[in-house]
One Martini backbone bead per residue (centre of mass of N, CA, C, O) as a GRO file, in nm:
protein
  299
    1UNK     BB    1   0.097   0.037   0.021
    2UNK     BB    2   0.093   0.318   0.011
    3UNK     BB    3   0.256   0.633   0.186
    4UNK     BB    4   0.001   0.704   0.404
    5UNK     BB    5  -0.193   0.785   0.631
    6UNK     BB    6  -0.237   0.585   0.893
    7UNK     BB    7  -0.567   0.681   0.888
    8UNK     BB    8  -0.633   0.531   0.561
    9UNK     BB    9  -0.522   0.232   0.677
   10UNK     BB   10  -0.702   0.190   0.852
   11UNK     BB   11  -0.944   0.213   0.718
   12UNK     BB   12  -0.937   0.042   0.520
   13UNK     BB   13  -0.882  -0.218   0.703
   14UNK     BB   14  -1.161  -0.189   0.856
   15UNK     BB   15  -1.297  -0.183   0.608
   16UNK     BB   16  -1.231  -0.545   0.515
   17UNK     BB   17  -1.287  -0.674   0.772
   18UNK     BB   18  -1.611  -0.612   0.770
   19UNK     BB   19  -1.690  -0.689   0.464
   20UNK     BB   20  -1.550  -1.019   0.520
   21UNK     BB   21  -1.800  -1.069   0.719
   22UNK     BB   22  -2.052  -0.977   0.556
   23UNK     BB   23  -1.966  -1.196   0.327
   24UNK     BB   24  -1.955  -1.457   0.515
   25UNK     BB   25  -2.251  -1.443   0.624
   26UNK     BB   26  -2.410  -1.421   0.326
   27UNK     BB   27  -2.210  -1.687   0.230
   28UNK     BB   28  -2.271  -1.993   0.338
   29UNK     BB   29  -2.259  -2.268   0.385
   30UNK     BB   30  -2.506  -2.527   0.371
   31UNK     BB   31  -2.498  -2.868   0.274
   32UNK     BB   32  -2.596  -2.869  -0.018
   33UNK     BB   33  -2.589  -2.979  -0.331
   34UNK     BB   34  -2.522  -2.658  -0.420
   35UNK     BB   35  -2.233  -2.554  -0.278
   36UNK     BB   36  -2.061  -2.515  -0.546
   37UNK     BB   37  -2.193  -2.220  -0.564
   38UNK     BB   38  -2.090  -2.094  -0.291
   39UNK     BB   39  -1.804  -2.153  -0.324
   40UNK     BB   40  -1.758  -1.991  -0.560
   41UNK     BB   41  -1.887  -1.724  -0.458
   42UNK     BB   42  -1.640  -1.732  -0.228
   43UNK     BB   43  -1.412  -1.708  -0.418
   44UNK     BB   44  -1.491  -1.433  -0.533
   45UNK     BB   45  -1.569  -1.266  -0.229
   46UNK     BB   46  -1.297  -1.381  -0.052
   47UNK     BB   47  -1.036  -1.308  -0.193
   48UNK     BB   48  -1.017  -0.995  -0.168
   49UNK     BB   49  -0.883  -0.682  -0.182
   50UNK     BB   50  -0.951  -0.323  -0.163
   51UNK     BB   51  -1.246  -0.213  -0.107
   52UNK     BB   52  -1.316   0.042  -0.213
   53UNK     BB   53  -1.616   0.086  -0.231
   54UNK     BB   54  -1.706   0.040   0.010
   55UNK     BB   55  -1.524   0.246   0.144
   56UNK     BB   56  -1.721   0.484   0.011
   57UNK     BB   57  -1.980   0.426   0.100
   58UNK     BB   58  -1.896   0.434   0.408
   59UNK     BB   59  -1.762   0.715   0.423
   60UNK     BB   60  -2.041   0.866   0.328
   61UNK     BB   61  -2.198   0.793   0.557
   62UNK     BB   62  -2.033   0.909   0.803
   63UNK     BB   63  -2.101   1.194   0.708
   64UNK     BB   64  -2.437   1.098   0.781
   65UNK     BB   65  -2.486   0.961   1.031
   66UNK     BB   66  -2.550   0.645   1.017
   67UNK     BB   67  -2.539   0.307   1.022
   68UNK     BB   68  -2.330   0.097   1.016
   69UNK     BB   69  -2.484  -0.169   0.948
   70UNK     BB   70  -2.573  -0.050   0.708
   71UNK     BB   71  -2.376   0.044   0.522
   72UNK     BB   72  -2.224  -0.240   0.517
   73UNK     BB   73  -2.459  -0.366   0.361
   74UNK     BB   74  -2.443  -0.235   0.121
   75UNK     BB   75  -2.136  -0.305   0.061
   76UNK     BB   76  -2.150  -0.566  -0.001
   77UNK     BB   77  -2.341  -0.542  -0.223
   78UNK     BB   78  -2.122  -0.393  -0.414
   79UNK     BB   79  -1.935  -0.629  -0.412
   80UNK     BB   80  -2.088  -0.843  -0.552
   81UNK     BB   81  -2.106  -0.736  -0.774
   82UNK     BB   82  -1.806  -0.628  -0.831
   83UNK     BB   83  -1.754  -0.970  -0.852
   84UNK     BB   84  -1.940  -1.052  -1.098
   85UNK     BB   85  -1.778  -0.871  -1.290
   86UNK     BB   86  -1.519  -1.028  -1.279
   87UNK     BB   87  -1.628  -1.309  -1.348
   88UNK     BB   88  -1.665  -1.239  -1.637
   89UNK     BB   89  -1.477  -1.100  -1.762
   90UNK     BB   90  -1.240  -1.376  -1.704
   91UNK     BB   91  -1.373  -1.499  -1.934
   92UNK     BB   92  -1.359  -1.649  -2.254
   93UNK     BB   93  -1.540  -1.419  -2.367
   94UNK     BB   94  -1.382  -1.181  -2.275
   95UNK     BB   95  -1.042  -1.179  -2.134
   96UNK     BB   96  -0.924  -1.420  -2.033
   97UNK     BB   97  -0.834  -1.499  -1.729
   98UNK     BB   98  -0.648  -1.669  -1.475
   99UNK     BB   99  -0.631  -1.433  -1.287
  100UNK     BB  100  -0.719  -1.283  -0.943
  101UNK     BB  101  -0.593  -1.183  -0.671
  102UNK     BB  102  -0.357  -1.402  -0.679
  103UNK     BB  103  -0.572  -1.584  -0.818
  104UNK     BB  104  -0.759  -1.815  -0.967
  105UNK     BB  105  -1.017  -1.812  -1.105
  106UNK     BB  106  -1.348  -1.927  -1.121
  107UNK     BB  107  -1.315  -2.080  -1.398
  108UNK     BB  108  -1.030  -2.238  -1.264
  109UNK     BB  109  -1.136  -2.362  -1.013
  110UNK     BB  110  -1.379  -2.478  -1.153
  111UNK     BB  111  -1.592  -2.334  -1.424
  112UNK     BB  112  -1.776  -2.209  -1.652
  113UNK     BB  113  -2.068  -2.232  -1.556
  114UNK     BB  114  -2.006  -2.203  -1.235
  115UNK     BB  115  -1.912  -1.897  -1.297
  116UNK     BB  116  -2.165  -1.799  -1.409
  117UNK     BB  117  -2.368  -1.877  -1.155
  118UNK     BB  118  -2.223  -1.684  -0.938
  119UNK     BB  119  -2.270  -1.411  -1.081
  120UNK     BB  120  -2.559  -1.432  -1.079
  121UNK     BB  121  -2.610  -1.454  -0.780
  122UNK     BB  122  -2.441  -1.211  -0.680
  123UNK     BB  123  -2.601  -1.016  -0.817
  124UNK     BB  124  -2.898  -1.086  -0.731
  125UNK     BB  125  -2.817  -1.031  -0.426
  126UNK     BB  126  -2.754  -0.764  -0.414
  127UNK     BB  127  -3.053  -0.674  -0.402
  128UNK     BB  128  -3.179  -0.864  -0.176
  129UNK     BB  129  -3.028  -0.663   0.047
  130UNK     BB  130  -3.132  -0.381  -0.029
  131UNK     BB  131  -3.444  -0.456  -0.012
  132UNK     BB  132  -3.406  -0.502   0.298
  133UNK     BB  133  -3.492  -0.408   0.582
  134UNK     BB  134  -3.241  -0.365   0.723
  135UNK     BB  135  -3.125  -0.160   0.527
  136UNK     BB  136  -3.373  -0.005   0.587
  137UNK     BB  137  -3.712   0.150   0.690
  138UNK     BB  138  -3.715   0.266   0.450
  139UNK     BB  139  -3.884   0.263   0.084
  140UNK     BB  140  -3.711   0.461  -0.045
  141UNK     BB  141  -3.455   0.414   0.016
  142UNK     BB  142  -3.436   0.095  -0.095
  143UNK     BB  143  -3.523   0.223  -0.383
  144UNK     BB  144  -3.273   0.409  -0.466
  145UNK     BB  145  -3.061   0.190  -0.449
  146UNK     BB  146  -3.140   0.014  -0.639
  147UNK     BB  147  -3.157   0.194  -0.863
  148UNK     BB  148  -2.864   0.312  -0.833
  149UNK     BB  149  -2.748  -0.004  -0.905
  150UNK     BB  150  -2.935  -0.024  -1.190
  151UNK     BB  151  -2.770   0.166  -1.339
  152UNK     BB  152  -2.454   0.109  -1.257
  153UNK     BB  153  -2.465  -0.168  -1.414
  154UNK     BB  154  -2.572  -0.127  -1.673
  155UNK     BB  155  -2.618  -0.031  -2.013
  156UNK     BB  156  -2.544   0.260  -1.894
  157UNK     BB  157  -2.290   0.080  -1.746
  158UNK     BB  158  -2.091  -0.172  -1.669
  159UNK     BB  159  -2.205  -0.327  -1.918
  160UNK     BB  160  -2.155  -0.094  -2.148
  161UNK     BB  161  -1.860  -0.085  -2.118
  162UNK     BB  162  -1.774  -0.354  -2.163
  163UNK     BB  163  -1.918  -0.345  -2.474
  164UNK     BB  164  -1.699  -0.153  -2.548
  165UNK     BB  165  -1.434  -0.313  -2.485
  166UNK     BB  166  -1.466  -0.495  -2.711
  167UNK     BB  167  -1.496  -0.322  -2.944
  168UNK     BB  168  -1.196  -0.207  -2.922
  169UNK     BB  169  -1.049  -0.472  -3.031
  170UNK     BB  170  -1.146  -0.378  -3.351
  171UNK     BB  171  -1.201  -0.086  -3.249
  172UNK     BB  172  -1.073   0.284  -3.271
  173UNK     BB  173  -1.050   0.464  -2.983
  174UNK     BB  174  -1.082   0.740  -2.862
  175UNK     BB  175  -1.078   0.986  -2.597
  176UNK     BB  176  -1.363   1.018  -2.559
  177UNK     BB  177  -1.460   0.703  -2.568
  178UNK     BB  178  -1.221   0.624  -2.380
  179UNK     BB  179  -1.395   0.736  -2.188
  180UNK     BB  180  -1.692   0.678  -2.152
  181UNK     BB  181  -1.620   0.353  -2.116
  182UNK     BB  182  -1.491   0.403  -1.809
  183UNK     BB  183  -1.763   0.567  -1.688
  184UNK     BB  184  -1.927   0.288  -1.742
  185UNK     BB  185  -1.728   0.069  -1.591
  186UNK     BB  186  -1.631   0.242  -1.372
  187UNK     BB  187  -1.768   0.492  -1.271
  188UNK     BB  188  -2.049   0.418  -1.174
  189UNK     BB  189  -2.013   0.274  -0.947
  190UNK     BB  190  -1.821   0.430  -0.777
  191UNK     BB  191  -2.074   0.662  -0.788
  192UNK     BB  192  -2.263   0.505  -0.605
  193UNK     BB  193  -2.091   0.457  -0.377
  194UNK     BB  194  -2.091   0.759  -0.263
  195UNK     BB  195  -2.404   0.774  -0.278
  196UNK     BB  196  -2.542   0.574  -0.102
  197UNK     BB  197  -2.462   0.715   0.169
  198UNK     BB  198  -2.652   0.935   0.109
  199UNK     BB  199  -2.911   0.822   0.099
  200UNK     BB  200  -2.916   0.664   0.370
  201UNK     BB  201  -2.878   1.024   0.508
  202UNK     BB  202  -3.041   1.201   0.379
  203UNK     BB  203  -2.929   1.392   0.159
  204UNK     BB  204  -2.853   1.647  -0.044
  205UNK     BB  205  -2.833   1.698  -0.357
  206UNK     BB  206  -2.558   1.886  -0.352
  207UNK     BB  207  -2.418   1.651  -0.169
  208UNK     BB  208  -2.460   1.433  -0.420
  209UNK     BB  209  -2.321   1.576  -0.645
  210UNK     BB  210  -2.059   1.617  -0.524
  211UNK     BB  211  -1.984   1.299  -0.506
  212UNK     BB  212  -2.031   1.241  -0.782
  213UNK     BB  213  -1.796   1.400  -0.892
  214UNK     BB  214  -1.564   1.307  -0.730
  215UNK     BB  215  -1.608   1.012  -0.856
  216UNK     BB  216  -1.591   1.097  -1.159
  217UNK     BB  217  -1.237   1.149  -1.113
  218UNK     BB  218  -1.206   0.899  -0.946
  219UNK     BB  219  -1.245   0.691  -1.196
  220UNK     BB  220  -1.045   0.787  -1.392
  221UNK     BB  221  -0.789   0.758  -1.253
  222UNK     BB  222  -0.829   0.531  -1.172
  223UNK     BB  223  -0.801   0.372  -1.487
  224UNK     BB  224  -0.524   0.519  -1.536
  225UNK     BB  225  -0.385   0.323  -1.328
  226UNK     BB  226  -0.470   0.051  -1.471
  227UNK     BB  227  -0.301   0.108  -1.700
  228UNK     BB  228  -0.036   0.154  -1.614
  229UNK     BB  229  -0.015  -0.113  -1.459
  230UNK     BB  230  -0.029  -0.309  -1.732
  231UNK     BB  231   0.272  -0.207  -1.831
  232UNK     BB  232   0.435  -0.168  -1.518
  233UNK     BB  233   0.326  -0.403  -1.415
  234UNK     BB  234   0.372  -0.701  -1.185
  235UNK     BB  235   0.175  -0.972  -1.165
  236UNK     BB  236   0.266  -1.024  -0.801
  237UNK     BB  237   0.146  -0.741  -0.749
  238UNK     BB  238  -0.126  -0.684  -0.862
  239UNK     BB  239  -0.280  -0.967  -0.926
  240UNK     BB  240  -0.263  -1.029  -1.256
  241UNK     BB  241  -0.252  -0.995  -1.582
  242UNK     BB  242  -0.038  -0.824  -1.791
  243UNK     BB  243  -0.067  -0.704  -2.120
  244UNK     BB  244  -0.341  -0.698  -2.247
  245UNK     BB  245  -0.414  -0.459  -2.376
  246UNK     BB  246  -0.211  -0.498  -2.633
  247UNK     BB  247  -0.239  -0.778  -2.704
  248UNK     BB  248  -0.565  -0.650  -2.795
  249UNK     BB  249  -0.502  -0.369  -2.931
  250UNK     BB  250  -0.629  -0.170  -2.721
  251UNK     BB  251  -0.742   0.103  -2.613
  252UNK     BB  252  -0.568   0.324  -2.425
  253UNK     BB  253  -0.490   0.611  -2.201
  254UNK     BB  254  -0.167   0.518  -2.272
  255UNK     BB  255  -0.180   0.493  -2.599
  256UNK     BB  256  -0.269   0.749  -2.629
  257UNK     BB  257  -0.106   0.960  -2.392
  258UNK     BB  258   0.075   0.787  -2.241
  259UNK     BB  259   0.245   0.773  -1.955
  260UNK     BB  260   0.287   1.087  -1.853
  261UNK     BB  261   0.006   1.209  -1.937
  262UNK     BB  262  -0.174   0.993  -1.769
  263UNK     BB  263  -0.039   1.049  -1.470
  264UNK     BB  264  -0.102   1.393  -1.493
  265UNK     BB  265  -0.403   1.324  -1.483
  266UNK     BB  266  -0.485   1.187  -1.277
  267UNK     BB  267  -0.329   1.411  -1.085
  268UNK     BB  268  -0.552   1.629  -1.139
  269UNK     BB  269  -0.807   1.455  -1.062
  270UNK     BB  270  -0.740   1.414  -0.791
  271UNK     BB  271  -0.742   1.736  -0.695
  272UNK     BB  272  -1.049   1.778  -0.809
  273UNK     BB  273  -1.214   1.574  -0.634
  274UNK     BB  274  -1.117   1.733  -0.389
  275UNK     BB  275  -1.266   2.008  -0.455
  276UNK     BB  276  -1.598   1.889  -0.428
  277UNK     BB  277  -1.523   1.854  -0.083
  278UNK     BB  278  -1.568   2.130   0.061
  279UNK     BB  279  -1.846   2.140   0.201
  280UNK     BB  280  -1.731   1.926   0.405
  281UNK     BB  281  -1.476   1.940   0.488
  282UNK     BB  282  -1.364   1.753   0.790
  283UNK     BB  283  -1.541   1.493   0.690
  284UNK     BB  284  -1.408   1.416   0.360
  285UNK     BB  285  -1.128   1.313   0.511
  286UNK     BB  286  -1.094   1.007   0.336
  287UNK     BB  287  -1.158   1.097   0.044
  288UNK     BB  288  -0.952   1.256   0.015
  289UNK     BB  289  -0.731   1.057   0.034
  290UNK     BB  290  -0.850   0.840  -0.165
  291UNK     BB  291  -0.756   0.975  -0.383
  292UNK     BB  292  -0.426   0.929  -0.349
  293UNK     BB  293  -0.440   0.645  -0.354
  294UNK     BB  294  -0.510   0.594  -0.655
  295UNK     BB  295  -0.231   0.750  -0.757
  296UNK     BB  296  -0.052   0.526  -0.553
  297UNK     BB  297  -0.052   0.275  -0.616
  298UNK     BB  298   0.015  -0.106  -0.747
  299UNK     BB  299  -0.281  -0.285  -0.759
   0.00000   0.00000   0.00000
């Protein structure tokens, strides 16, 4: 982990271990005899990560006195969907990639049937956490949840920017085209995630605004750094395989704007992103850290 203030470490830790428990939780083996598909289930949601999404989440919720309970059900919600798109991604019809947070993927510790049915029920399962009477008492707030969660999800959002990146494997885009998206697939669930916590806190439009904007600003720089990383990092520390998108001949911010034009653009956006937070004061200071930790990590 980068170099950051003790503080951003910390709290990092405490939402990887929490949501780590609600993810045990949520996924128990059964002893029923469909128990591989749950074994699946678990080994894509419990095998690490930096739980980023999730951080953005409980973190935005803490700025509106939350019920860290609910924050806690949300955030695991969104990684679920978040691991259930990583499992799909990773299929030989997709990027074909054999590993995934340093271990084999689930259609290589499985089969490809079981990858995708893992996928399907973790997508499924996020939606009924989210509607779930413990994750909130009001039922307008768990349907704005709901509504949040399968906008950034769906073909206007982390779906159809999948499409677009298939796209891009046969056909050249510019950097409009590839801005749109990488907004389309990796900002949109960050931007729900960043969201989430303001729903629950029944915050106000300016301040969802706000937090909408700094999410759109930090999905684009983590993204421009998942690019260079994919150029200059090494398959042991990132934990997945490197140089794929050359080897696909897809457009990246790397091979648009080259290395130092996209790591300059990233710390631009991460500057830009903190400055959305000011309205929040001394509340959104872990929000304007992880701005910093996206532009300065590792893998």
């Amino acid at each position: 982990m980068p170099s950051l203030h003790p503080q951003i470490q910390d709290a990092m830790a405490d939402v990887v271990t929490a949501v780590q428990e609600e993810l045990d939780q949520f996924i128990p083996l059964t002893g029923n005899p469909e128990d591989r598909l749950y074994e699946a289930m678990r080994h894509a949601a419990l095998s690490g990560g930096k739980r980023l999404r999730p951080f953005l989440c409980i973190s935005s919720a803490n700025m509106f006195g939350v019920d860290p309970a609910r924050s806690r059900r949300v955030a695991a919600a969104i990684e679920m969907l978040h691991c259930y798109s990583l499992v799909h991604d990773d299929l030989p019809a997709m990027d074909n990639s054999d590993l995934r947070r340093g271990k084999p993927t689930v259609h290589k510790a499985y089969d490809e049937a079981t990858a995708i049915l893992a996928g399907d029920a973790l997508l499924t399962y996020a939606f009924e956490v989210l509607s779930n009477n413990a994750t909130h008492e009001d039922p307008q707030v768990r349907a704005n949840l709901v509504l949040g969660l399968a906008r950034a999800a769906g073909a206007n959002g982390m779906v159809g920017g999948q499409m677009l990146d298939m796209i891009a494997q046969t056909t050249e885009l510019d950097i409009g085209q590839t801005t749109r998206l990488q907004r389309m697939k990796t900002g949109e669930l960050i931007a729900f995630a960043c969201e989430a916590g303001a729903i629950l806190g029944k915050a106000s439009d300016t301040q969802r605004l706000a937090l909408r904007k700094y999410a759109h600003d930090l999905g684009l720089a983590f993204q421009m750094i998942d690019d260079l990383l994919d150029v200059e990092g090494k398959p042991e520390e990132v934990g997945k395989p490197t140089q794929r998108d050359a080897a696909a001949k897809k457009a990246t911010f790397v091979t648009i704007l080259g290395p130092e034009r996209t790591r300059a653009q990233a710390e631009m956006l991460s500057q830009q992103a903190r400055r959305h937070l000011e309205i929040f004061e001394s509340r959104a200071q872990l929000l304007r850290d992880v701005a910093q930790f996206v532009v300065e990590r590792r893998n």
